[in-house]
N, CA, C and O atoms as a GROMACS GRO file, in nm:
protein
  344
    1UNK      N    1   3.432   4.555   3.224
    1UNK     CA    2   3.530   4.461   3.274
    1UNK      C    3   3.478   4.318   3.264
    1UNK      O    4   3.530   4.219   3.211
    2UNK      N    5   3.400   4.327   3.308
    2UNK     CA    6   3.292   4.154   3.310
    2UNK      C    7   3.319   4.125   3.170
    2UNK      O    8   3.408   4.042   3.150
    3UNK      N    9   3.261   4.178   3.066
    3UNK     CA   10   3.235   4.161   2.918
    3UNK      C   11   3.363   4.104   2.898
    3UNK      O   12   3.359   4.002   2.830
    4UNK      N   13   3.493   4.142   2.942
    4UNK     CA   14   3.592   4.188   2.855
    4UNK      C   15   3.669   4.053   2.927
    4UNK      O   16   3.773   4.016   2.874
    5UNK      N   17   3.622   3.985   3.038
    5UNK     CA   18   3.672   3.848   3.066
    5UNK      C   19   3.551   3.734   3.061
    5UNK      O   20   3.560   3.617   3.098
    6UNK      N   21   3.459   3.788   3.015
    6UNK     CA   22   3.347   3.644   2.953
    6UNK      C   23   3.410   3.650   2.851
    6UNK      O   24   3.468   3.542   2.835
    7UNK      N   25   3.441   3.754   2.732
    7UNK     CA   26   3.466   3.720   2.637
    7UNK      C   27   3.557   3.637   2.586
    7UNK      O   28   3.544   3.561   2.490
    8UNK      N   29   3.712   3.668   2.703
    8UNK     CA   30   3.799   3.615   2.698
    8UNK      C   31   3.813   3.471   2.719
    8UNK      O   32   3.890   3.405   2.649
    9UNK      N   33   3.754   3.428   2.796
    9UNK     CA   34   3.718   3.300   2.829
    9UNK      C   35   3.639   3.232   2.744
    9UNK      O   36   3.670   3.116   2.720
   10UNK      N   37   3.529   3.285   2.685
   10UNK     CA   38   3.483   3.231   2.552
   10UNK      C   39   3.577   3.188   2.465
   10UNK      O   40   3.577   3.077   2.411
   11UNK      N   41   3.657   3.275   2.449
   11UNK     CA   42   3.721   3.277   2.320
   11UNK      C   43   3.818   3.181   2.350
   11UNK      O   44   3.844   3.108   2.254
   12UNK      N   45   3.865   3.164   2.429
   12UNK     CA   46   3.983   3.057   2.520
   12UNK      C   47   3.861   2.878   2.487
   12UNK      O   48   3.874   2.799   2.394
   13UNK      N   49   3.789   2.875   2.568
   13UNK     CA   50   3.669   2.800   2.553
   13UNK      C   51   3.670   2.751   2.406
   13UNK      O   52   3.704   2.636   2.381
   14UNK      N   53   3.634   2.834   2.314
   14UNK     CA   54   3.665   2.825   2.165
   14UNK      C   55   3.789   2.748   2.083
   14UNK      O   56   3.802   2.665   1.993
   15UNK      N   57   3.867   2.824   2.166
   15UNK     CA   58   4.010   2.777   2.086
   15UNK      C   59   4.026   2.637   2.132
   15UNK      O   60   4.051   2.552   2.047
   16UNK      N   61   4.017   2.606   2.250
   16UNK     CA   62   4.062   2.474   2.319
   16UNK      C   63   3.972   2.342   2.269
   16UNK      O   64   4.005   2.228   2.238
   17UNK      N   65   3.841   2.410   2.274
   17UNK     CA   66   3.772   2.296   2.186
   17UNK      C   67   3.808   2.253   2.027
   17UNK      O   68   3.789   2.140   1.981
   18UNK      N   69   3.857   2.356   1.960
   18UNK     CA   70   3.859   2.375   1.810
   18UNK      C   71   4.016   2.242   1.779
   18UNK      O   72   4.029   2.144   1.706
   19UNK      N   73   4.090   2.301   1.863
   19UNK     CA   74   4.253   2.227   1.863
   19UNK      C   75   4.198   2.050   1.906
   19UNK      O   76   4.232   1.951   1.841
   20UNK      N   77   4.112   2.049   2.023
   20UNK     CA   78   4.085   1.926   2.071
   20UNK      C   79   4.019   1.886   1.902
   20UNK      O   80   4.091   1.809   1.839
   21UNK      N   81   3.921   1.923   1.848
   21UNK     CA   82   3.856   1.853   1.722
   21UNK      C   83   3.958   1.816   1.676
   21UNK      O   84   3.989   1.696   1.679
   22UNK      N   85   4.047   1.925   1.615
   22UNK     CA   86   4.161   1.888   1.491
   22UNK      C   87   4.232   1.776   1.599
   22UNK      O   88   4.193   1.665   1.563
   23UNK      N   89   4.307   1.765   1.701
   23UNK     CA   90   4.352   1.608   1.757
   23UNK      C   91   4.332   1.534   1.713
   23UNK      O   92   4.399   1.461   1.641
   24UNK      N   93   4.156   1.532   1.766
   24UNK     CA   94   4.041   1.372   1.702
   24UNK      C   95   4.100   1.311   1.572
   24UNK      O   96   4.155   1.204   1.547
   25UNK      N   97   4.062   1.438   1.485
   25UNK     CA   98   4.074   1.433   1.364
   25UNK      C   99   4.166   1.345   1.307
   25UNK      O  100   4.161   1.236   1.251
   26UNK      N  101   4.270   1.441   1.341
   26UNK     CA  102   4.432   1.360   1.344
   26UNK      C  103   4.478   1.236   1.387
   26UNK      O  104   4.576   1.178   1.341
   27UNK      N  105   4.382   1.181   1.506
   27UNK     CA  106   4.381   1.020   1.496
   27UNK      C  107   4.279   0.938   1.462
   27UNK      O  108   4.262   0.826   1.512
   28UNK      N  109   4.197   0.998   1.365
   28UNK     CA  110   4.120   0.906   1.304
   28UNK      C  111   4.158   0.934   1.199
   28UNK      O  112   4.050   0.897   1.153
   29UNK      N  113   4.226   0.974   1.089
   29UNK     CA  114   4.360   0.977   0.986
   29UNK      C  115   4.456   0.876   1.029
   29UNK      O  116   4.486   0.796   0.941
   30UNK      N  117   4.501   0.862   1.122
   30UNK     CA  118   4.627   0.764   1.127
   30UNK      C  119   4.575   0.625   1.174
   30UNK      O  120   4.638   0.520   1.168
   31UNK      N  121   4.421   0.648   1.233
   31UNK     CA  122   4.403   0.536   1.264
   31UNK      C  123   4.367   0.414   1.139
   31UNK      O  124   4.368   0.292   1.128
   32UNK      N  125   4.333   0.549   1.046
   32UNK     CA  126   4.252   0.517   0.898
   32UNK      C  127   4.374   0.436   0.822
   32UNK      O  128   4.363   0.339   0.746
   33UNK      N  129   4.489   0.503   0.865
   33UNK     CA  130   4.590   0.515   0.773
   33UNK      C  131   4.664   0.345   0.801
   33UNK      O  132   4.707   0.268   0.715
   34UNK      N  133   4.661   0.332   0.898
   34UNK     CA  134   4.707   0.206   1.006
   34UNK      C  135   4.591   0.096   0.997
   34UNK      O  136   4.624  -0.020   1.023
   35UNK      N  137   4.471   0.119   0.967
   35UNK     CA  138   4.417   0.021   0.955
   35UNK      C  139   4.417  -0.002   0.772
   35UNK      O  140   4.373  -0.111   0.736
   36UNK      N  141   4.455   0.075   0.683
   36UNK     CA  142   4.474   0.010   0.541
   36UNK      C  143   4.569  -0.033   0.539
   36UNK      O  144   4.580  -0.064   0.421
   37UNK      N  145   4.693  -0.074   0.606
   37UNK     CA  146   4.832  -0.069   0.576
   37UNK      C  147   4.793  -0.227   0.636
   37UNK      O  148   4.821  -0.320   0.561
   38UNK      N  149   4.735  -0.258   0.759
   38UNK     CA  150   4.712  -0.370   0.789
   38UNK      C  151   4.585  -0.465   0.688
   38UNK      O  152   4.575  -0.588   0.679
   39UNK      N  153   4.504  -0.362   0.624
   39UNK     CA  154   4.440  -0.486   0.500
   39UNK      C  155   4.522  -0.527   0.407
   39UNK      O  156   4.509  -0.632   0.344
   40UNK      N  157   4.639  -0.421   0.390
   40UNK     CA  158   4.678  -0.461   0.218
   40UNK      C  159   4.803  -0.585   0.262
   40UNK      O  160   4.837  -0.673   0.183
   41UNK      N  161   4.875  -0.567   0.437
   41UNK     CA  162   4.932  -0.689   0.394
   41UNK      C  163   4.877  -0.807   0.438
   41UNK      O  164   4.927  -0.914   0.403
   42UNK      N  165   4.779  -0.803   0.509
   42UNK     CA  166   4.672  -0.929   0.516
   42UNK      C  167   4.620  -1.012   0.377
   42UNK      O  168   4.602  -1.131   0.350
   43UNK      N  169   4.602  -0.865   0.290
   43UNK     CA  170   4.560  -0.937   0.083
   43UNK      C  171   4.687  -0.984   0.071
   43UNK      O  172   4.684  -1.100   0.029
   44UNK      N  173   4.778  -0.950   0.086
   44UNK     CA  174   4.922  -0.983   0.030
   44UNK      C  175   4.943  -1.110   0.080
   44UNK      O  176   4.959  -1.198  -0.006
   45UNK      N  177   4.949  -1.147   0.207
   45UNK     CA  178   4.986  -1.268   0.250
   45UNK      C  179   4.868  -1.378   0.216
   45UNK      O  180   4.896  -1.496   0.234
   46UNK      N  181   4.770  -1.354   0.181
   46UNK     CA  182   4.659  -1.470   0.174
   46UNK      C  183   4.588  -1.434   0.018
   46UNK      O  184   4.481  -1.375   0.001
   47UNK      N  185   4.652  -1.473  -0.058
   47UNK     CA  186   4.637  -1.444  -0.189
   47UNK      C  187   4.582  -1.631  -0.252
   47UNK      O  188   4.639  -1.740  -0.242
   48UNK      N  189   4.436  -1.584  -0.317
   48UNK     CA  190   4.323  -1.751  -0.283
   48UNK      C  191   4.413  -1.777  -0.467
   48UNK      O  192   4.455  -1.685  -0.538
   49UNK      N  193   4.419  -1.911  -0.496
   49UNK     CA  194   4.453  -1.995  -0.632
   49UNK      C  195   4.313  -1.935  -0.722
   49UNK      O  196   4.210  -2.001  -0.728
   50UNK      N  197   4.322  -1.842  -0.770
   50UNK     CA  198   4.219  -1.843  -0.903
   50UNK      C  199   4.256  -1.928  -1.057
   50UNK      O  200   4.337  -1.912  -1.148
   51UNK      N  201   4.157  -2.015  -1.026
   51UNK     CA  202   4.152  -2.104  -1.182
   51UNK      C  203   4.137  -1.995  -1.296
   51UNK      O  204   4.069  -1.893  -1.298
   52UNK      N  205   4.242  -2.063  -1.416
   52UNK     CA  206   4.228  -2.022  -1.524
   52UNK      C  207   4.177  -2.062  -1.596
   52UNK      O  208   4.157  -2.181  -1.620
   53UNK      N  209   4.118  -1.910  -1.685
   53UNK     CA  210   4.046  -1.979  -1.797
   53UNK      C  211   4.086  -2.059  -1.931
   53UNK      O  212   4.173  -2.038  -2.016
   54UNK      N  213   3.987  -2.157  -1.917
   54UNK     CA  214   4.002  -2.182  -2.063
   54UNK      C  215   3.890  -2.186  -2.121
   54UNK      O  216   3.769  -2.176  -2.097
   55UNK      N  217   4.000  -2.212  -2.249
   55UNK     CA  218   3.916  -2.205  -2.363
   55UNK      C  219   3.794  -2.340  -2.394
   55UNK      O  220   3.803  -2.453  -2.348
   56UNK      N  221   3.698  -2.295  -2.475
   56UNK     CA  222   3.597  -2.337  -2.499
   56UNK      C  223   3.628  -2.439  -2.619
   56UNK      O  224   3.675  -2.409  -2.729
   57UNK      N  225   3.586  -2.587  -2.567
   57UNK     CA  226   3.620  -2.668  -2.710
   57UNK      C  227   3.467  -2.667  -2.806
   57UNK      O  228   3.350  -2.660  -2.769
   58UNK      N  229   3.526  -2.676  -2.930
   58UNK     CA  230   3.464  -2.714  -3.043
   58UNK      C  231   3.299  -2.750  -3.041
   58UNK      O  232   3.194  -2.700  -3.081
   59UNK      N  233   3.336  -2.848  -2.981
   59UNK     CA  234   3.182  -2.973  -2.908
   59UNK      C  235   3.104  -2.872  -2.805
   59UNK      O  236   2.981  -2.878  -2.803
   60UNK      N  237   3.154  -2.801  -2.741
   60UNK     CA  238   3.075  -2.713  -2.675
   60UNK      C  239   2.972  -2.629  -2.719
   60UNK      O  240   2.852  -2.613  -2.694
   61UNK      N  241   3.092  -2.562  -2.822
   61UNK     CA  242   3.026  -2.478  -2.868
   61UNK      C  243   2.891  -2.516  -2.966
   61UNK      O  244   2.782  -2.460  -2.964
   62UNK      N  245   2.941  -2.642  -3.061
   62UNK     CA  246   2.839  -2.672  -3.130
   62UNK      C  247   2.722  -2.720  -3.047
   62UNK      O  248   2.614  -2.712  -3.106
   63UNK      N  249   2.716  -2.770  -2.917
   63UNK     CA  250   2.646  -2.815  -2.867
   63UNK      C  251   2.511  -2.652  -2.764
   63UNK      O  252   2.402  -2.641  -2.709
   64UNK      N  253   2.594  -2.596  -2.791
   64UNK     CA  254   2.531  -2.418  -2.747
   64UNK      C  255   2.460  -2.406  -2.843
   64UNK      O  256   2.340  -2.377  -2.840
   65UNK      N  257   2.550  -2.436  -2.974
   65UNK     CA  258   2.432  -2.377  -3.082
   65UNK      C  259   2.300  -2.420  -3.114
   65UNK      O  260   2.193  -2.364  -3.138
   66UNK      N  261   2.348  -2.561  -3.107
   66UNK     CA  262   2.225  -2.654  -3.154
   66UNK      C  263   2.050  -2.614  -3.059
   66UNK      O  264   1.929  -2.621  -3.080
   67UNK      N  265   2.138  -2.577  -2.962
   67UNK     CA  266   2.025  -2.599  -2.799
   67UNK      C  267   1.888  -2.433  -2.872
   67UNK      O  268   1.918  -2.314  -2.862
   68UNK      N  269   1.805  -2.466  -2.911
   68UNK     CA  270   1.703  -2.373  -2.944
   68UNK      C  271   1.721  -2.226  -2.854
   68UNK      O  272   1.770  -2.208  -2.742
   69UNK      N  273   1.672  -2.153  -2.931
   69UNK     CA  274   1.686  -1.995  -2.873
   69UNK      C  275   1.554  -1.919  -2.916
   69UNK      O  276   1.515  -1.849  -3.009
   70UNK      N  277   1.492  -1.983  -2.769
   70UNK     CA  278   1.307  -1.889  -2.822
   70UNK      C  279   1.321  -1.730  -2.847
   70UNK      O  280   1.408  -1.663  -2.791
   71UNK      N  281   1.232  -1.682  -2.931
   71UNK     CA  282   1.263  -1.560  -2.954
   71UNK      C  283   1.158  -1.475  -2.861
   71UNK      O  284   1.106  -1.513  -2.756
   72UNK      N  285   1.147  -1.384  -2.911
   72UNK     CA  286   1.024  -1.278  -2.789
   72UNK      C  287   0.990  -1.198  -2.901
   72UNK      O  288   1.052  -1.107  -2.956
   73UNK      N  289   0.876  -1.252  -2.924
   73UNK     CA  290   0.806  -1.167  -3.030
   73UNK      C  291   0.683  -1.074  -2.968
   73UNK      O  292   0.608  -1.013  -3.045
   74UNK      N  293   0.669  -1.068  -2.847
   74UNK     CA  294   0.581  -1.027  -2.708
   74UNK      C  295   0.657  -0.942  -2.584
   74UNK      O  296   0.619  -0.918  -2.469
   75UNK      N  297   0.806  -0.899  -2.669
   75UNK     CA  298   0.872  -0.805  -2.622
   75UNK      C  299   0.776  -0.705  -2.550
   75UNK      O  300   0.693  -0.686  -2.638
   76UNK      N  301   0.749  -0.654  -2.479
   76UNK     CA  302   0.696  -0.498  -2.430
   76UNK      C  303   0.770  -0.398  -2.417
   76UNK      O  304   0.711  -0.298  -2.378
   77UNK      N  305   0.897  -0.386  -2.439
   77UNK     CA  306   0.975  -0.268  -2.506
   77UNK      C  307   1.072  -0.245  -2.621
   77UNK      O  308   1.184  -0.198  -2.630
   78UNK      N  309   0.982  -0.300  -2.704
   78UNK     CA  310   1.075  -0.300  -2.837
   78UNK      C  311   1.017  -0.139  -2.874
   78UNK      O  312   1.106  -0.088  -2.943
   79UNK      N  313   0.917  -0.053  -2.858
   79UNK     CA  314   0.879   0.068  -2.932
   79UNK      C  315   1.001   0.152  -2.845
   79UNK      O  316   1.056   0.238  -2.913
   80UNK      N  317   1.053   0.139  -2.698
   80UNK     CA  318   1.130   0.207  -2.675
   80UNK      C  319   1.200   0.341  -2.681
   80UNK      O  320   1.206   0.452  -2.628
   81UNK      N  321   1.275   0.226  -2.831
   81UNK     CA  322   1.376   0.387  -2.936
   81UNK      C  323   1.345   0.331  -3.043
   81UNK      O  324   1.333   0.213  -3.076
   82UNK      N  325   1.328   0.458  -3.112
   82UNK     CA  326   1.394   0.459  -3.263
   82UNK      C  327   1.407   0.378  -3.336
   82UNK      O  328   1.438   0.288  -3.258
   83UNK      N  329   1.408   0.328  -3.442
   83UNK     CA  330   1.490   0.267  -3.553
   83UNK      C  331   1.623   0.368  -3.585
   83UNK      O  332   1.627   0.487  -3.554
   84UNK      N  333   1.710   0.309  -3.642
   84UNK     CA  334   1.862   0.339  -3.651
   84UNK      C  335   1.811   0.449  -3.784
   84UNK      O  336   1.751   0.408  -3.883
   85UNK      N  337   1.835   0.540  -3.769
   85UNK     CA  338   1.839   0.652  -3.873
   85UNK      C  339   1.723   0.708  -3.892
   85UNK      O  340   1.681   0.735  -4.005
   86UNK      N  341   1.642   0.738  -3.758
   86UNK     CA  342   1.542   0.845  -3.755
   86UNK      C  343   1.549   0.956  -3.686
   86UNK      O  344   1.458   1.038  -3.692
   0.00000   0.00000   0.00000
């Protein structure tokens, strides 16, 4: 008889905790759910001026080129890989 109402009560014990988790659960989903709904229209309403690009004039560019480009002949991982078709 004892056994047969510890058990019951366990099992009661069991269930009541198990339903309480899934609750939690269930409002930290909506809380999740309620707090993205409030970032995306916070992005929406405060949307920053991004400058566009432009293009690169002429003079720039020649002026990139001109500017020296030391090489690395003291690489330490050029043995790496391979040559192309070995």
């Amino acid at each position: 008889m004892r056994r047969i109402v510890l058990s019951t009560v366990a099992v009661a014990l069991i269930a009541a905790s198990a339903s309480q988790a899934l609750a939690v659960q269930a409002l930290a989903v909506q809380a999740l759910a309620v707090q993205a709904l409030a970032v995306q229209a916070l992005a929406a309403q405060s949307r920053p001026h991004v400058r566009k690009d432009t293009a690169m004039s002429e003079q720039v560019r020649k002026a990139l080129d001109a500017v020296d480009q030391p090489s690395r002949p003291g690489w330490q991982y050029s043995d790496w890989s391979a040559p192309a078709g070995r």
